[in-house]
C-alpha positions as CSV (number, residue, x, y, z in Angstrom):
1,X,-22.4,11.1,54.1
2,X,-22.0,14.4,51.7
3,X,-18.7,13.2,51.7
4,X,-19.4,10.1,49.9
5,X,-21.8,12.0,47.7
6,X,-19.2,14.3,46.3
7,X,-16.8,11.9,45.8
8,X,-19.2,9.9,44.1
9,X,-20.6,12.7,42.2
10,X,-16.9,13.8,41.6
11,X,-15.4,10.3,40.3
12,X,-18.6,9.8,38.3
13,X,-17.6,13.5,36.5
14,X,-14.3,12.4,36.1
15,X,-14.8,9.1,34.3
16,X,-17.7,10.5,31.9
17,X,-14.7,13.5,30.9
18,X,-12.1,10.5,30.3
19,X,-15.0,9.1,28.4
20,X,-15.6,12.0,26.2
21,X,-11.8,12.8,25.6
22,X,-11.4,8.9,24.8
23,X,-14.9,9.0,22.2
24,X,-13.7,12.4,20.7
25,X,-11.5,10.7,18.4
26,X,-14.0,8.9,17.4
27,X,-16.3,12.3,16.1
28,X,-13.6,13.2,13.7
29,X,-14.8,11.5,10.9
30,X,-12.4,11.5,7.9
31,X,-10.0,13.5,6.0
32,X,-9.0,13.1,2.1
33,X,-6.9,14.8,-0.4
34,X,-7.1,14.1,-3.9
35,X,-6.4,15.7,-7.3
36,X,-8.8,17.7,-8.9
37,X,-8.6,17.9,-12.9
38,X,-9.6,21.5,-14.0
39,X,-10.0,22.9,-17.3
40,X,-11.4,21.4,-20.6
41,X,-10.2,17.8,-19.7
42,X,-7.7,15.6,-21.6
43,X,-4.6,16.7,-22.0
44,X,-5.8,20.2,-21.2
45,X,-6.9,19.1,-17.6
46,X,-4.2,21.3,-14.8
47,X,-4.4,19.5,-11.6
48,X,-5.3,21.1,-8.9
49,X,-4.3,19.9,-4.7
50,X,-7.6,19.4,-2.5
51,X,-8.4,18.1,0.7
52,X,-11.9,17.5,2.1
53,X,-12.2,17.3,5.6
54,X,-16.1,15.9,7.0
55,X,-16.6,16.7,10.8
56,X,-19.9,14.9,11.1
57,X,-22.5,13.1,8.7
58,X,-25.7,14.2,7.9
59,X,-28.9,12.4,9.7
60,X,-32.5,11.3,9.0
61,X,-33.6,14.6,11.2
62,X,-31.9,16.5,9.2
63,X,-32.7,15.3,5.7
64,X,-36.6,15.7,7.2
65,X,-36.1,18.9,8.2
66,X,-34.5,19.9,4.5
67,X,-37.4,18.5,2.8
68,X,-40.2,20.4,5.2
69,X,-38.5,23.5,4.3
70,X,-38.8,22.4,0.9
71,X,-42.7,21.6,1.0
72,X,-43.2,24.8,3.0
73,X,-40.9,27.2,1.4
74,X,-39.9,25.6,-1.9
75,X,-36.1,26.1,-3.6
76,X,-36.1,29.6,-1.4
77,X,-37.0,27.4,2.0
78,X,-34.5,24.2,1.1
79,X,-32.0,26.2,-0.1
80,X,-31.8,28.8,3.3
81,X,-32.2,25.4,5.8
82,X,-29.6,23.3,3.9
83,X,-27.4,26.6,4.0
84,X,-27.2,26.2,7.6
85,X,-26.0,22.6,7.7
86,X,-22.2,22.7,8.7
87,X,-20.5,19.6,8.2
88,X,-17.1,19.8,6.5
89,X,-15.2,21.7,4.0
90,X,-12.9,21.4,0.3
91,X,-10.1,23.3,0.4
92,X,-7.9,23.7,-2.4
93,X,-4.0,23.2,-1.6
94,X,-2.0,26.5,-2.7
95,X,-3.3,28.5,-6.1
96,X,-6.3,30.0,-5.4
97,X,-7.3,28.5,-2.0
98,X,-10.8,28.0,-2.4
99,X,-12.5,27.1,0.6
100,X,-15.7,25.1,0.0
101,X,-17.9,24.2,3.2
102,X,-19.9,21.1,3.1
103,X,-23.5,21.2,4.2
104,X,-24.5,17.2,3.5
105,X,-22.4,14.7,3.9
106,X,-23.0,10.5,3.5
107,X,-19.8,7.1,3.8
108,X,-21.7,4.5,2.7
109,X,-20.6,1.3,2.8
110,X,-19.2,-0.7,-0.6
111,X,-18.0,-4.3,-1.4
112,X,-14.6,-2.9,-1.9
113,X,-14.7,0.0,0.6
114,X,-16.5,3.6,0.9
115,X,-18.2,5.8,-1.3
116,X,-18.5,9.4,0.2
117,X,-21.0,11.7,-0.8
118,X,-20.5,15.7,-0.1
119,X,-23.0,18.2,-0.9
120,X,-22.7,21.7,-1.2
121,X,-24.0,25.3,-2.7
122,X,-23.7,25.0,-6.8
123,X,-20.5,26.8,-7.5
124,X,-17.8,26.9,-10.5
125,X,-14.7,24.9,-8.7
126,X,-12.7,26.6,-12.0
127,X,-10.5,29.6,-10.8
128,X,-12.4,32.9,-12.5
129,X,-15.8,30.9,-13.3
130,X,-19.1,31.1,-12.4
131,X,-22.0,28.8,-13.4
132,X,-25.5,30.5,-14.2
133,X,-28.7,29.5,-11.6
134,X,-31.1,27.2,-12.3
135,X,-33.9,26.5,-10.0
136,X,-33.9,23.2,-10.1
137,X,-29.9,22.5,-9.7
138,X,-28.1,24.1,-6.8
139,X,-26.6,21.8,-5.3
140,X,-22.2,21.3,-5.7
141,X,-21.9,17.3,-5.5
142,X,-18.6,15.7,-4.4
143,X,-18.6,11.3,-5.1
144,X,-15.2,9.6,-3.7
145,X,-15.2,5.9,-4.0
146,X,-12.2,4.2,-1.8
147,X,-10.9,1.4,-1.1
148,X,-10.6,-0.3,2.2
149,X,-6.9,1.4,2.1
150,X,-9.2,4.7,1.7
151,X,-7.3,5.2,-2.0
152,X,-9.3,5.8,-4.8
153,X,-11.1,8.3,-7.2
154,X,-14.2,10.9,-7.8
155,X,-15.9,13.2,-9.4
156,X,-17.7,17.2,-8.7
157,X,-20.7,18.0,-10.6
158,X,-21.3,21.8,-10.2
159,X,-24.5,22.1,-11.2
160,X,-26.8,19.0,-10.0
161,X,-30.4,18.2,-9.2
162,X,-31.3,16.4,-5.8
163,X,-33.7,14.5,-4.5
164,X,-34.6,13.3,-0.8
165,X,-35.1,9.3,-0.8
166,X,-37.6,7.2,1.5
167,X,-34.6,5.7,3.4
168,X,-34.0,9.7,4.8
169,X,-30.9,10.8,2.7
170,X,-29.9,13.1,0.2
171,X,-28.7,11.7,-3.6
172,X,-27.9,13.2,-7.1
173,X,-30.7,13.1,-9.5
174,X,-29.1,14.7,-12.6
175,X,-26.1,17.4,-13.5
176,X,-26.1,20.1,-15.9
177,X,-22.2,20.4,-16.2
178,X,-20.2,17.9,-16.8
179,X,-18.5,15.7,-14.1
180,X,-14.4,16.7,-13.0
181,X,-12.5,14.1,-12.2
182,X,-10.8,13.6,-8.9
183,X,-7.8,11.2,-9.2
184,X,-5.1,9.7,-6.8
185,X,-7.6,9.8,-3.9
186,X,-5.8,9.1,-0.5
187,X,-6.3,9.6,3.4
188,X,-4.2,12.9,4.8
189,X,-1.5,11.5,7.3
């Protein structure tokens, strides 16, 4: 009889690993790489390689839990919880090889395909920049709209105001700096 047991016990163990090996696929979420216009814009604008990689979306939980540390502990409270939210990166491709990590991120469904929301510490994304504090706007926000093919464009707003909404996510109120464009979005092969 403990015979049976183990082997039941065993096979059960062996499907639920084949299970998670076959679902872990299914965890890595997506994986972009655009171009990034820096400098003054126009015919001024260098192009600069990035790639944003998103491990895992943000949830209702979390969004609560950001706004609780933000009713008990104001920008200081908010800005230490959202600080420990780990959910992808922006890397820049050669040059400089800034590393930006990700603590919010959103896909949310569109008639024509996705739009992805990133959200991150306010930071200059210029090489030898920085961007002065404001209270109110410390949030980094990365919009890519893509098609169905996952080709499109976007836009980083250093400097930007957020707000929580009733529906338990995160979205851009207002920016201080101007938006830089992201062009000739694509999915990394």
């Amino acid at each position: 009889m403990a015979k049976k047991s183990f082997r039941r016990h065993f096979f059960g163990c062996i499907l639920l690993a084949i299970f998670l090996a076959w679902t872990s696929s299914l965890w890595a979420q997506v994986e972009l790489r655009g171009r990034l216009m820096l400098g003054s814009g126009g015919s001024m604008a260098s192009p600069a390689n990035i790639r944003v990689k998103i491990d895992s979306y943000t949830t209702v939980d979390e969004v609560r839990q950001l706004a609780q540390a933000f009713n008990s502990g104001g920008d200081s409270g908010l800005y230490t919880a959202f600080r420990k939210l780990k959910k992808g990166t922006m890397r820049f491709v050669g040059g400089a090889g800034l590393n930006i990590g990700l603590n919010a991120a959103y896909e949310k469904p569109t008639d024509n395909g996705f739009k992805y929301v990133f959200f991150s510490k306010s930071q200059s994304v210029e090489p030898g920049s920085t961007l002065q504090g404001y209270s109110e706007n410390l949030f980094l926000v990365i919009e890519m709209n893509v098609d169905k093919n996952y080709k499109g464009e976007g836009k980083i707003y250093e400097a930007a105001k957020i707000r929580f909404t009733e529906q338990g996510t995160i979205e851009m109120e207002s920016s201080t700096t101007a938006a830089k464009d992201i062009v000739d979005v694509k999915p990394v092969k």
